[in-house]
C-alpha positions in Angstrom: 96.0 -22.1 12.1 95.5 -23.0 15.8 96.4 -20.4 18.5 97.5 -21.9 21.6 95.1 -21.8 24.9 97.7 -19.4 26.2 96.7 -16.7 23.6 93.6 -17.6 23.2 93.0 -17.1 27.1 94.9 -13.8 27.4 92.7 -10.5 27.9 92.4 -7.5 26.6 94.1 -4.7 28.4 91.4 -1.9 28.3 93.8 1.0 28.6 95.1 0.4 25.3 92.0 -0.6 23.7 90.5 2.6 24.8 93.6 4.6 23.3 92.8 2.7 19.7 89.5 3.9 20.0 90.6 7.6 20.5 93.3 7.9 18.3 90.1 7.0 15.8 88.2 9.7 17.1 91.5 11.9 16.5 92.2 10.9 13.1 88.1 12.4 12.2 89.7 15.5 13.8 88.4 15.7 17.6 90.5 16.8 20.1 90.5 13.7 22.5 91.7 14.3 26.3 93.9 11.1 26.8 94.2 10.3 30.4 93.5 6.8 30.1 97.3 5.9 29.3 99.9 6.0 32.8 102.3 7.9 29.9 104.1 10.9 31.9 104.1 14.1 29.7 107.5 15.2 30.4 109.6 12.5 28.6 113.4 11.9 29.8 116.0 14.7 31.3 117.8 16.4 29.1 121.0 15.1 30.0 119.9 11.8 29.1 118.0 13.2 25.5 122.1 14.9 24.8 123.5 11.4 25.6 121.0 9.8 23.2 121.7 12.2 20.6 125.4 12.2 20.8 125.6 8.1 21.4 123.4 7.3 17.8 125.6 9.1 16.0 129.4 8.6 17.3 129.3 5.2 19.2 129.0 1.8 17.9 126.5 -0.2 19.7 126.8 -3.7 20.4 125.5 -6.1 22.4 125.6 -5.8 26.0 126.2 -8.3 28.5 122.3 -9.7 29.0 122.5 -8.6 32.4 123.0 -5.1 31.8 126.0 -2.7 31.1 128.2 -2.9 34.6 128.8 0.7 34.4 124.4 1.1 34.2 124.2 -1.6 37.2 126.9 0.2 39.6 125.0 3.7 38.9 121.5 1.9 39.7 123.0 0.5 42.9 124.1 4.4 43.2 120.9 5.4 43.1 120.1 2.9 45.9 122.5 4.3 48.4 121.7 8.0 47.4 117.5 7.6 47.4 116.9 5.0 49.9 120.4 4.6 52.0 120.8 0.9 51.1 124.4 -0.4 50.3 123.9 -3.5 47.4 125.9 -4.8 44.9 125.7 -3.9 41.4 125.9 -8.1 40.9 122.6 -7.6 42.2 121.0 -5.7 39.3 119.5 -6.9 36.3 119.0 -4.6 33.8 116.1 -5.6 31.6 114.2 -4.3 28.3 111.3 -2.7 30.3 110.0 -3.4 33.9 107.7 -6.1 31.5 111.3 -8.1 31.1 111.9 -8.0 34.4 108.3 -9.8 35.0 109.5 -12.3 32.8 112.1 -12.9 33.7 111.0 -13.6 37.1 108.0 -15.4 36.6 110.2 -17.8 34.4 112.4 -18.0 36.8 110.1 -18.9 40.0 106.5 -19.8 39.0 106.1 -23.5 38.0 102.3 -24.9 36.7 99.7 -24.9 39.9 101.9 -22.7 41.9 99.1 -20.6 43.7 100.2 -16.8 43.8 98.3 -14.4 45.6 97.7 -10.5 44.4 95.9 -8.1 45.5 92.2 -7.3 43.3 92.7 -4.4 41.9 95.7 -4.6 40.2 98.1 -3.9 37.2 96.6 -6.2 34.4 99.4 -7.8 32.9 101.2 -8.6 35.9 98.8 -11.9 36.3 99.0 -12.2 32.7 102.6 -13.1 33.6 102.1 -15.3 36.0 99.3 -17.4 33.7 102.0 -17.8 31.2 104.0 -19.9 33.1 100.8 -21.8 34.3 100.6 -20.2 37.7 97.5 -20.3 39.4 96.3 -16.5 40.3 94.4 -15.6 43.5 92.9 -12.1 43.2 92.3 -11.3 46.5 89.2 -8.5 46.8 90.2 -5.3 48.5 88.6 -2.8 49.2 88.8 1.2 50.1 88.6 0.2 54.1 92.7 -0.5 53.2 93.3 1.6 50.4 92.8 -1.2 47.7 95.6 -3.1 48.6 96.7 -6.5 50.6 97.3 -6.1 54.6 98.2 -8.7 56.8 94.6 -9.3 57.9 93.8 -10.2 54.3 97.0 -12.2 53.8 96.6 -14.7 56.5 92.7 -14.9 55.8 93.4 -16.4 52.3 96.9 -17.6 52.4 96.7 -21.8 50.9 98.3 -24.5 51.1 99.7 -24.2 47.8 100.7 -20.4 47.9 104.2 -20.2 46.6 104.4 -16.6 45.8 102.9 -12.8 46.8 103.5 -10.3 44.0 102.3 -6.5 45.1 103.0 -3.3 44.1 103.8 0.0 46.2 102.5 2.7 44.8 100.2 0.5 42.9 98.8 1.0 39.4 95.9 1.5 39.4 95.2 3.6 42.6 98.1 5.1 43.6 97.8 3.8 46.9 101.1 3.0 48.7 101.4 -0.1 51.5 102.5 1.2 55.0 106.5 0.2 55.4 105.4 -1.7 58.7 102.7 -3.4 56.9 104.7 -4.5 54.0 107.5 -6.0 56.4 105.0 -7.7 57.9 103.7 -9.4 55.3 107.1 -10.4 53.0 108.1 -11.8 56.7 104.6 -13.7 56.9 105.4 -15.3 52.9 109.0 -15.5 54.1 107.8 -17.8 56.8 106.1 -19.9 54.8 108.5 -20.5 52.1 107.2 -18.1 49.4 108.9 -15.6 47.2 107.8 -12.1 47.2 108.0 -10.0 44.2 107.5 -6.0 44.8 106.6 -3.6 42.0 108.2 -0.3 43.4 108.3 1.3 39.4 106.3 4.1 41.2 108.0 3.9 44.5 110.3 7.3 43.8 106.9 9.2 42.7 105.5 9.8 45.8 104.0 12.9 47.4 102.1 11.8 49.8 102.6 13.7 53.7 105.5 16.0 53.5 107.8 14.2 56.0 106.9 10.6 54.1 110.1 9.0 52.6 109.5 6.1 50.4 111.0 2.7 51.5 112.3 0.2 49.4 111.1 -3.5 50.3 115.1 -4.6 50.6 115.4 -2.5 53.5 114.2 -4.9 55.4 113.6 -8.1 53.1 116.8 -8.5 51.5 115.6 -11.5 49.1 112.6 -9.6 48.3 112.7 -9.4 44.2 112.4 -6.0 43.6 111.5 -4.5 40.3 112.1 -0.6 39.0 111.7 0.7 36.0 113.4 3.9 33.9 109.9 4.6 32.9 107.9 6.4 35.4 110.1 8.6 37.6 112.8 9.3 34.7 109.7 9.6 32.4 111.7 7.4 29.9 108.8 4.7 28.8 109.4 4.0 25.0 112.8 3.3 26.1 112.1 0.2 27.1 114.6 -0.3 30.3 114.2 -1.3 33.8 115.7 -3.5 36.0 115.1 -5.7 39.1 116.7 -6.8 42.2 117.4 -10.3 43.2 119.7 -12.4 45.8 122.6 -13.2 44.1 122.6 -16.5 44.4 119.3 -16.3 41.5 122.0 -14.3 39.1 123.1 -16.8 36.9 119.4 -18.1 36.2 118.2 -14.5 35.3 121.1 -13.9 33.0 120.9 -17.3 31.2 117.1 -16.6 30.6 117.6 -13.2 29.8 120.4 -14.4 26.8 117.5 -16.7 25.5 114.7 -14.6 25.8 115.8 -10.9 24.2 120.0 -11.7 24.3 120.2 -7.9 26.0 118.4 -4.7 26.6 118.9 -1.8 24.4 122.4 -0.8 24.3 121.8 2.7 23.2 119.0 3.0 25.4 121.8 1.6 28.8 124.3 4.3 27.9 122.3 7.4 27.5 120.4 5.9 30.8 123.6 7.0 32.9 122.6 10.4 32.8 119.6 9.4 34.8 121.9 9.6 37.6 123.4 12.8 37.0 122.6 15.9 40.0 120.9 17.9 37.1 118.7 14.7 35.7 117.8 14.0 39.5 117.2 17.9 40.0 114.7 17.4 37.1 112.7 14.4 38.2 112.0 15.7 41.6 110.8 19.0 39.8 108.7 16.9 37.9 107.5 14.8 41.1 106.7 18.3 42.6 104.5 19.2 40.1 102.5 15.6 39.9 101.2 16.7 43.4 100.2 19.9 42.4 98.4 17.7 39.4 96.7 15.3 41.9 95.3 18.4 44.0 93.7 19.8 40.5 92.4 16.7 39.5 90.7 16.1 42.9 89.3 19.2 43.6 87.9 18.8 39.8 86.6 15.7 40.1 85.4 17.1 44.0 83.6 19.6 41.6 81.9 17.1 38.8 80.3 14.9 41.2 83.0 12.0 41.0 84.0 10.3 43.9 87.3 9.4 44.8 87.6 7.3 47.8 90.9 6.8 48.5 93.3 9.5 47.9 96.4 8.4 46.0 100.0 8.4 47.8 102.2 8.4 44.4 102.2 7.4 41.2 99.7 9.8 38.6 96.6 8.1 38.9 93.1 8.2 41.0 90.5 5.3 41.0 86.9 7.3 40.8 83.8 4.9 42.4 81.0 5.6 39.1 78.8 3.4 40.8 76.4 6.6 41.6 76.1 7.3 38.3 74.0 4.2 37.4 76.4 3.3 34.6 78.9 0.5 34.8 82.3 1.3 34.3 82.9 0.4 30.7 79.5 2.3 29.7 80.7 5.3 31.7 84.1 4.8 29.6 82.6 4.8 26.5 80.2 7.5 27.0 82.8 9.6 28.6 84.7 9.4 25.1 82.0 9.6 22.5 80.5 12.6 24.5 82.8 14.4 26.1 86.5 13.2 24.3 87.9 12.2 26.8 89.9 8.7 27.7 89.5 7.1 30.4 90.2 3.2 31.9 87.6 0.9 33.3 88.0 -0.7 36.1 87.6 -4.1 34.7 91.4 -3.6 33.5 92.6 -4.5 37.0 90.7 -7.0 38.5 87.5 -8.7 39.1 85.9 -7.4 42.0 83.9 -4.6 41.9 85.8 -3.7 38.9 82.7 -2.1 37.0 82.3 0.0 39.6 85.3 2.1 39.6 87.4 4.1 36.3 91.3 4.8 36.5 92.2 8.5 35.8 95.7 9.6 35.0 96.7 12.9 35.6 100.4 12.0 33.6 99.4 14.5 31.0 100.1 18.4 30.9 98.4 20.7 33.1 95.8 22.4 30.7 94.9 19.2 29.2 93.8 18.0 32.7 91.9 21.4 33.4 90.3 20.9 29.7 89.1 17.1 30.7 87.9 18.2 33.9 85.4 20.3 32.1 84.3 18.4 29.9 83.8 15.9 32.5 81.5 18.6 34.4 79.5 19.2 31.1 79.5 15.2 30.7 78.0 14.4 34.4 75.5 17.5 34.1 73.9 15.8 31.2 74.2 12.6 33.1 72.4 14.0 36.4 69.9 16.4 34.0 
């Protein structure tokens, strides 16, 4: 049996590897501190858990349309107007199995073989798995803590090609939770704009942020309006086995989205659509920004316990539930640090090699998505794991 170059290129995503290898550790019997995983602890509203519960049992469940229940895409475009004061069409939305669909779909629909797309380095892994698939060249482009680990203008222009045909970032980003200024990300989706390139913005984390007080996140299409936005039910409606998201494209690219979508997975989850409407729901949106308020309160544990180990962090995070700690001091390279850290100590962490190439051995992704006494009982083990180090 031969495997095709595609699969046989692919990488492995660390994250998940390093789950395998605790979930081992687990089945001996240790107690294993998982913060390696962006999994939020919380799980969906209760609204939406009733719906669930009351759907499986009394309504049939058909297929859906393969763009998405119209009821689900007018209550997204709610959502819209509500979080972000934009007014768009629910013709707009695509509802998708997972934010992954949505990356599909997309890069299916707009990369073509040698099309040159630039990202930033670090970065969520599979989005330029994605992008490979449909033989798109990817240019990692090294960043650095001097601008928060992700793409400015200075860096765009400096290795924008010839051949670029596409920028793909994300705001907050996976893996450092850093978040692009709204000036600078104008700046550059009017620079790609300009030169006849598409722009696809992750903004899955977008609604998680608690960054400065008076900060209100900004969606790419209030300014970019054929930006091609993706969201997800995952992350802020804590809702990721669910597999639902959507994304947001000119209207013009509907038809192509929905006639993929029939051939690729015919619809999303029609169980998971409906119970999804009671995302939108005062009390389910009560509950998430709860649930937002107390990820900041995680962040400022985990960084005054990391302060405390001897971990550097260099670039505080401006949403999502993760920190990117430098190791470098340590002597040990990321993946060594990674494994050590969960033979040790038990507990799970992510290399940095996950997200790019640059300096990626350098620096290990932290996710403080789990409960609150977990994180204090990782922290110390961390403490009695760098003593030993240093000693």
């Amino acid at each position: 049996m031969k495997y095709s170059q595609r699969a046989q290129d692919i990488s492995p995503f660390f994250a998940m590897a390093f789950g395998a290898k605790a979930a081992e550790l687990e089945a001996q019997g240790h107690h294993v501190v998982k913060l390696n995983i962006g999994e939020p602890d919380f799980g969906a509203p209760p609204d939406v858990l009733l719906a669930m519960q009351n759907l499986a049992t009394t309504s049939p469940l058909p297929y859906t349309s393969a763009l998405g229940l119209p009821e689900l895409r007018a209550a997204i475009a709610g959502f819209y107007k509500t979080a972000h004061n934009i007014n768009l069409s629910p013709d707009r939305i695509v509802v998708t199995a997972g934010a992954s669909a949505a990356l599909l779909l997309l890069s299916a629909a707009f990369v073509d073989a040698g099309d040159n797309v630039i990202m930033g380095d670090p970065s969520y892994p599979c989005n330029r798995q994605f992008i490979k698939s449909f033989g798109g060249n990817v240019q990692l482009v090294p960043t650095t803590a001097d601008s928060r680990f992700q793409l400015n203008m200075d860096l765009l222009e400096k290795h924008w090609q010839d051949g670029t045909r596409g920028l793909m970032l994300a705001t907050p980003s996976n893996p450092t939770g850093t978040a692009v200024a709204p000036e600078e990300l104008k700046a550059m989706c009017e620079f790609a704009k300009s030169h006849g390139a598409w722009r696809i913005i992750d903004e899955i984390y977008l609604n998680l942020h608690h960054g400065d007080a008076d900060y209100q996140p900004v969606t790419a299409l209030s300014f970019d309006d054929e930006a091609l936005v993706i969201n997800s039910f995952s992350k802020y409606f804590g809702m990721t086995g669910w597999r639902l998201g959507w994304c947001v494209v000119p209207e013009r690219a509907v038809p192509v989205m929905e006639r993929m979508a029939q051939n690729y997975y015919i619809c999303p989850s029609t169980l998971a659509q409906k119970a999804a409407l009671a995302c939108f729901t005062p009390a389910s949106i009560a509950v998430c920004e709860s649930r937002r308020a107390m990820l900041k309160s995680r962040k400022e544990l985990i960084l005054a316990g990391l302060k405390e180990c001897g971990l550097h962090v260099p670039v505080q995070p401006d949403g999502a539930f993760y920190v990117y700690i430098d190791v470098s001091p340590t002597g040990l390279s990321a993946m060594t640090f990674c494994e050590r850290a969960l033979q040790e100590a038990h507990v799970a962490l992510t290399p940095g090699n996950d997200f790019g190439e640059y300096q990626g051995d350098h620096y290990v992704r932290l996710s403080f998505a789990s409960a609150e006494s977990e994180l204090q009982e990782g922290l110390a083990r961390l403490d009695g794991f760098m003593t030993k180090l240093i000693l």
